[in-house]
C-alpha positions as CSV (number, residue, x, y, z in Angstrom):
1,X,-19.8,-6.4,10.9
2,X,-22.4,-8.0,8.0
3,X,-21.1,-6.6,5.3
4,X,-17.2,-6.5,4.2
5,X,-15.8,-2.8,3.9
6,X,-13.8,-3.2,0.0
7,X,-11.8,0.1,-1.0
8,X,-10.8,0.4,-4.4
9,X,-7.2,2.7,-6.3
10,X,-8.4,6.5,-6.2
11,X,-9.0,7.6,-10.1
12,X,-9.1,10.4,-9.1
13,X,-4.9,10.2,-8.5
14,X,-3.9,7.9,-11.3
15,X,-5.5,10.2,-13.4
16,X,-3.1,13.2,-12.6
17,X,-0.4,10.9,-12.4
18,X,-1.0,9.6,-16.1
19,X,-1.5,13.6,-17.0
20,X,1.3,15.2,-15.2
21,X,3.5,11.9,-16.7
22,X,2.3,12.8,-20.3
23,X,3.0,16.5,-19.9
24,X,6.7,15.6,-19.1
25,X,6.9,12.8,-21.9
26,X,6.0,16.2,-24.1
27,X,8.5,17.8,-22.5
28,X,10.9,15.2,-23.3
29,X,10.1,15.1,-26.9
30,X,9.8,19.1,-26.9
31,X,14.2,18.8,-25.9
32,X,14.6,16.3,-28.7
33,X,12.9,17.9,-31.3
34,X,13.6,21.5,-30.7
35,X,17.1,21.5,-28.6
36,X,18.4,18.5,-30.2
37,X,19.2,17.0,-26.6
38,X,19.2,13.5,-26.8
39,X,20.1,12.5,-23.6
40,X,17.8,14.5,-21.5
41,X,15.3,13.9,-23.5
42,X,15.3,10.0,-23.6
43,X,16.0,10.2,-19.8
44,X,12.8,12.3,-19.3
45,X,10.6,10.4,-22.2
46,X,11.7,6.8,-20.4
47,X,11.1,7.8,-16.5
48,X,7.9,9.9,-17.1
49,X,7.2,7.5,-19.9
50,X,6.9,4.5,-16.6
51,X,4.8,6.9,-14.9
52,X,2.2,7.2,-17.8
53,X,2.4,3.0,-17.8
54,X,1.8,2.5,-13.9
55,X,-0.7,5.7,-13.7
56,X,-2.8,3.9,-16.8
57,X,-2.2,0.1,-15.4
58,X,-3.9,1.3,-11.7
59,X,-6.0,3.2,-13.2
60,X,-7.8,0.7,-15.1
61,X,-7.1,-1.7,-12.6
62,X,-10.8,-2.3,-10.7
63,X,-9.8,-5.3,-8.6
64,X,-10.0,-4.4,-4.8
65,X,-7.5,-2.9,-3.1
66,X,-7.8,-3.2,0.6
67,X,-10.4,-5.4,2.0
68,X,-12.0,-5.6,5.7
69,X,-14.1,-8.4,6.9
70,X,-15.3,-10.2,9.9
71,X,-12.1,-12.3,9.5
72,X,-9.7,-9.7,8.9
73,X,-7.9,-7.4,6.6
74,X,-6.4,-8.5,3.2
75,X,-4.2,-5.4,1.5
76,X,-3.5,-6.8,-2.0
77,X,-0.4,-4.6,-2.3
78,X,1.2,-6.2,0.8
79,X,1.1,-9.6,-0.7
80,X,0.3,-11.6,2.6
81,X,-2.8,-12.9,2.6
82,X,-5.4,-12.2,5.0
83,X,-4.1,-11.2,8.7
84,X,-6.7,-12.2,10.8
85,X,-8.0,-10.4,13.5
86,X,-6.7,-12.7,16.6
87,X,-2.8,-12.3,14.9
88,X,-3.1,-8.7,14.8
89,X,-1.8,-7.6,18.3
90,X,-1.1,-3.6,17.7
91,X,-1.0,-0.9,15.3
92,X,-0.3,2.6,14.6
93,X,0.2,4.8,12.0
94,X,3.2,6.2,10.4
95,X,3.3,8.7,7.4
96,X,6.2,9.5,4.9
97,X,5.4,13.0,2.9
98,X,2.0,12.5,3.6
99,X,1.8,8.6,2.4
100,X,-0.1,6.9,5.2
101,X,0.3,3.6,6.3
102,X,-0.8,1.2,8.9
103,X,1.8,-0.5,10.5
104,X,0.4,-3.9,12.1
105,X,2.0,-5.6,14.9
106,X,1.3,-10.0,14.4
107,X,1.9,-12.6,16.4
108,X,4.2,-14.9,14.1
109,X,5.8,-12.2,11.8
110,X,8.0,-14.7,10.3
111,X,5.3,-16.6,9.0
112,X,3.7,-13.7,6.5
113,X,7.2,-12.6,6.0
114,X,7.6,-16.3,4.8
115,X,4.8,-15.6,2.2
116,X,6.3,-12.5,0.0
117,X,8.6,-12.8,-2.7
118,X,12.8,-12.4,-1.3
119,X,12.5,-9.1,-2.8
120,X,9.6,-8.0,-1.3
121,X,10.9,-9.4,2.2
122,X,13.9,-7.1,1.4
123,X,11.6,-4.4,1.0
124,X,9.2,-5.8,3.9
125,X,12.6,-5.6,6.6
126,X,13.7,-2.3,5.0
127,X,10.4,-0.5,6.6
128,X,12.2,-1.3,9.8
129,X,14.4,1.6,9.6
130,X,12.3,3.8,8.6
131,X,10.0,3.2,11.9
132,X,7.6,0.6,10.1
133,X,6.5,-2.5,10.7
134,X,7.6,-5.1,8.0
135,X,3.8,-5.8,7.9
136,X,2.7,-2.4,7.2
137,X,-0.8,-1.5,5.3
138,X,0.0,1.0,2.1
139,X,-3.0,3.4,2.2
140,X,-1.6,6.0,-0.7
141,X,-4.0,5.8,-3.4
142,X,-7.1,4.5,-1.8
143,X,-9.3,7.3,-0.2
144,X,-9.4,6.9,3.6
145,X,-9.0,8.1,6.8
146,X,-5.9,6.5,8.5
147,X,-7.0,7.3,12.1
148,X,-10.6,5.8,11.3
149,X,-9.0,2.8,10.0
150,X,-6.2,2.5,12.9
151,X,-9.2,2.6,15.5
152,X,-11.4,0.1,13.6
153,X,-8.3,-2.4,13.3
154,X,-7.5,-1.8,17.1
155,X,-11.2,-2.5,18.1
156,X,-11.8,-5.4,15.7
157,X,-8.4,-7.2,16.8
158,X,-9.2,-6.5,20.3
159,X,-12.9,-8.0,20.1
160,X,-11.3,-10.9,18.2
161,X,-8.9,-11.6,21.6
162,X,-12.0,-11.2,23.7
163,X,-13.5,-14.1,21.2
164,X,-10.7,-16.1,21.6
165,X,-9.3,-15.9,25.5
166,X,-7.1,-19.2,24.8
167,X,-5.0,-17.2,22.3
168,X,-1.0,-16.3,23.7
169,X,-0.7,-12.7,24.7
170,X,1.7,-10.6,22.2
171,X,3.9,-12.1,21.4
Protein backbone atom coordinates (compact mmCIF):
# COMPACT_ATOMS: atom_id res chain seq x y z
CA UNK A 1 0.00 0.00 0.00
CA UNK A 2 1.48 3.83 -0.84
CA UNK A 3 -0.93 5.58 0.57
CA UNK A 4 -2.44 5.20 4.25
CA UNK A 5 -6.31 4.45 4.21
CA UNK A 6 -7.64 7.32 7.31
CA UNK A 7 -11.57 7.00 8.13
CA UNK A 8 -12.98 9.70 9.91
CA UNK A 9 -16.71 9.86 12.70
CA UNK A 10 -19.80 9.63 10.29
CA UNK A 11 -21.66 13.25 10.50
CA UNK A 12 -23.89 11.97 9.00
CA UNK A 13 -24.81 9.86 12.59
CA UNK A 14 -23.80 12.41 15.20
CA UNK A 15 -25.94 14.63 13.55
CA UNK A 16 -29.18 12.58 14.28
CA UNK A 17 -27.80 11.70 17.46
CA UNK A 18 -27.44 15.56 18.48
CA UNK A 19 -31.26 15.98 16.84
CA UNK A 20 -33.01 13.05 18.17
CA UNK A 21 -31.09 14.05 21.73
CA UNK A 22 -32.56 17.72 21.45
CA UNK A 23 -35.99 16.50 20.52
CA UNK A 24 -36.02 14.53 23.94
CA UNK A 25 -34.29 17.48 25.97
CA UNK A 26 -37.71 19.29 24.54
CA UNK A 27 -39.52 16.74 25.67
CA UNK A 28 -38.09 16.90 28.98
CA UNK A 29 -38.69 20.59 29.37
CA UNK A 30 -42.32 20.04 27.66
CA UNK A 31 -43.07 17.60 31.32
CA UNK A 32 -41.67 20.41 33.44
CA UNK A 33 -43.24 23.13 32.09
CA UNK A 34 -46.67 21.84 31.24
CA UNK A 35 -47.10 18.62 33.64
CA UNK A 36 -45.22 20.03 36.42
CA UNK A 37 -43.04 16.60 36.66
CA UNK A 38 -39.94 17.29 38.00
CA UNK A 39 -38.42 14.26 38.22
CA UNK A 40 -39.04 12.85 34.81
CA UNK A 41 -38.22 15.68 33.42
CA UNK A 42 -34.67 16.35 34.97
CA UNK A 43 -34.09 12.56 34.30
CA UNK A 44 -34.91 12.98 30.58
CA UNK A 45 -33.27 16.79 30.24
CA UNK A 46 -29.83 15.19 32.02
CA UNK A 47 -29.56 11.69 29.93
CA UNK A 48 -30.66 13.16 26.50
CA UNK A 49 -28.97 16.29 27.59
CA UNK A 50 -25.27 13.81 27.50
CA UNK A 51 -26.41 12.68 24.26
CA UNK A 52 -26.70 16.22 22.71
CA UNK A 53 -22.92 16.77 24.46
CA UNK A 54 -21.18 13.46 23.01
CA UNK A 55 -23.38 13.74 19.53
CA UNK A 56 -21.92 17.70 19.21
CA UNK A 57 -18.22 16.69 20.74
CA UNK A 58 -17.79 13.74 17.78
CA UNK A 59 -19.32 15.61 15.60
CA UNK A 60 -17.03 18.42 15.58
CA UNK A 61 -14.33 16.18 16.35
CA UNK A 62 -12.26 15.93 12.75
CA UNK A 63 -9.20 14.04 14.12
CA UNK A 64 -8.99 10.52 12.49
CA UNK A 65 -10.59 7.76 13.67
CA UNK A 66 -9.30 4.55 12.36
CA UNK A 67 -6.06 4.57 10.50
CA UNK A 68 -4.46 1.76 8.11
CA UNK A 69 -0.93 1.90 6.92
CA UNK A 70 1.84 -0.17 5.68
CA UNK A 71 2.71 -0.68 9.42
CA UNK A 72 -0.55 -1.36 10.67
CA UNK A 73 -3.75 -0.27 12.13
CA UNK A 74 -4.16 2.42 14.82
CA UNK A 75 -8.09 2.78 16.14
CA UNK A 76 -7.89 5.89 18.25
CA UNK A 77 -10.95 4.76 20.26
CA UNK A 78 -9.16 1.50 21.34
CA UNK A 79 -6.43 3.44 23.03
CA UNK A 80 -3.50 0.97 22.08
CA UNK A 81 -1.30 2.29 19.81
CA UNK A 82 -0.59 0.93 16.59
CA UNK A 83 -0.85 -3.08 16.30
CA UNK A 84 1.41 -3.89 13.72
CA UNK A 85 0.80 -6.19 11.09
CA UNK A 86 3.31 -9.12 12.24
CA UNK A 87 1.34 -9.05 16.01
CA UNK A 88 -1.82 -9.43 14.43
CA UNK A 89 -2.30 -13.23 14.17
CA UNK A 90 -6.37 -13.54 13.42
CA UNK A 91 -9.53 -11.74 13.20
CA UNK A 92 -13.12 -11.93 12.71
CA UNK A 93 -15.93 -10.03 13.13
CA UNK A 94 -18.53 -9.86 15.73
CA UNK A 95 -21.66 -7.56 15.77
CA UNK A 96 -23.94 -6.40 18.74
CA UNK A 97 -27.43 -4.82 17.34
CA UNK A 98 -25.79 -4.07 14.26
CA UNK A 99 -22.52 -2.38 15.94
CA UNK A 100 -19.62 -3.95 14.10
CA UNK A 101 -16.35 -4.62 15.31
CA UNK A 102 -13.15 -6.29 14.51
CA UNK A 103 -12.00 -8.50 16.95
CA UNK A 104 -7.97 -8.87 16.49
CA UNK A 105 -6.15 -11.80 17.74
CA UNK A 106 -2.11 -10.51 18.86
CA UNK A 107 0.67 -12.07 19.79
CA UNK A 108 1.47 -10.57 23.35
CA UNK A 109 -2.14 -9.43 24.43
CA UNK A 110 -0.87 -8.40 27.72
CA UNK A 111 1.32 -6.00 26.41
CA UNK A 112 -1.47 -3.54 24.69
CA UNK A 113 -3.67 -4.54 27.50
CA UNK A 114 -0.77 -3.06 29.57
CA UNK A 115 -1.22 0.26 27.67
CA UNK A 116 -5.15 1.30 28.47
CA UNK A 117 -6.21 2.97 31.41
CA UNK A 118 -7.51 0.09 34.52
CA UNK A 119 -10.87 1.09 33.44
CA UNK A 120 -10.59 0.63 30.02
CA UNK A 121 -8.73 -2.83 30.67
CA UNK A 122 -11.99 -3.60 32.69
CA UNK A 123 -13.86 -2.80 29.81
CA UNK A 124 -11.12 -4.34 27.37
CA UNK A 125 -11.55 -8.09 29.46
CA UNK A 126 -15.33 -7.53 29.72
CA UNK A 127 -15.59 -8.03 25.68
CA UNK A 128 -14.56 -11.51 26.61
CA UNK A 129 -17.90 -12.60 27.47
CA UNK A 130 -19.53 -11.18 25.14
CA UNK A 131 -17.47 -13.28 22.39
CA UNK A 132 -14.82 -10.38 21.74
CA UNK A 133 -11.48 -10.08 21.75
CA UNK A 134 -10.13 -7.62 24.53
CA UNK A 135 -8.46 -5.99 21.44
CA UNK A 136 -11.37 -5.47 19.41
CA UNK A 137 -11.63 -2.56 16.51
CA UNK A 138 -15.08 -0.26 17.23
CA UNK A 139 -16.33 0.38 13.67
CA UNK A 140 -19.87 2.08 14.82
CA UNK A 141 -19.67 5.54 13.54
CA UNK A 142 -17.18 5.32 10.86
CA UNK A 143 -18.59 4.29 7.37
CA UNK A 144 -17.28 0.92 6.36
CA UNK A 145 -17.65 -2.36 5.29
CA UNK A 146 -16.67 -4.79 8.13
CA UNK A 147 -16.05 -7.79 5.84
CA UNK A 148 -13.82 -5.59 3.46
CA UNK A 149 -11.85 -4.53 6.31
CA UNK A 150 -11.72 -8.18 8.04
CA UNK A 151 -10.16 -9.40 4.65
CA UNK A 152 -7.73 -6.51 4.17
CA UNK A 153 -6.52 -7.01 7.95
CA UNK A 154 -6.30 -10.89 7.31
CA UNK A 155 -4.22 -10.32 3.99
CA UNK A 156 -2.02 -7.47 5.29
CA UNK A 157 -1.05 -9.54 8.61
CA UNK A 158 -0.55 -12.51 6.58
CA UNK A 159 1.81 -10.75 3.93
CA UNK A 160 3.48 -9.14 7.01
CA UNK A 161 4.36 -13.10 8.36
CA UNK A 162 5.48 -13.94 4.90
CA UNK A 163 7.89 -10.68 5.39
CA UNK A 164 8.98 -11.73 8.52
CA UNK A 165 9.49 -15.88 8.48
CA UNK A 166 11.63 -15.53 11.82
CA UNK A 167 8.51 -14.34 13.72
CA UNK A 168 6.82 -17.25 16.45
CA UNK A 169 3.71 -18.84 15.12
CA UNK A 170 0.41 -17.74 17.20
CA UNK A 171 0.91 -17.49 19.94
Amino acid sequence: MTEDLIYYNSRKRYVLLTLVSLAFVAVGVFLIVKKGNWSQGMITIIFFGAGVAVGARQFLDTRPRLQITDEGILDRTLGVGLIPWTEITDAYVRAINHEYFICLQVRDEQAYLGRLSPLKRRLANANEALGFTPISVNLSGVDLNPEQLLEYILKQSAAAKLQHPELPPNS
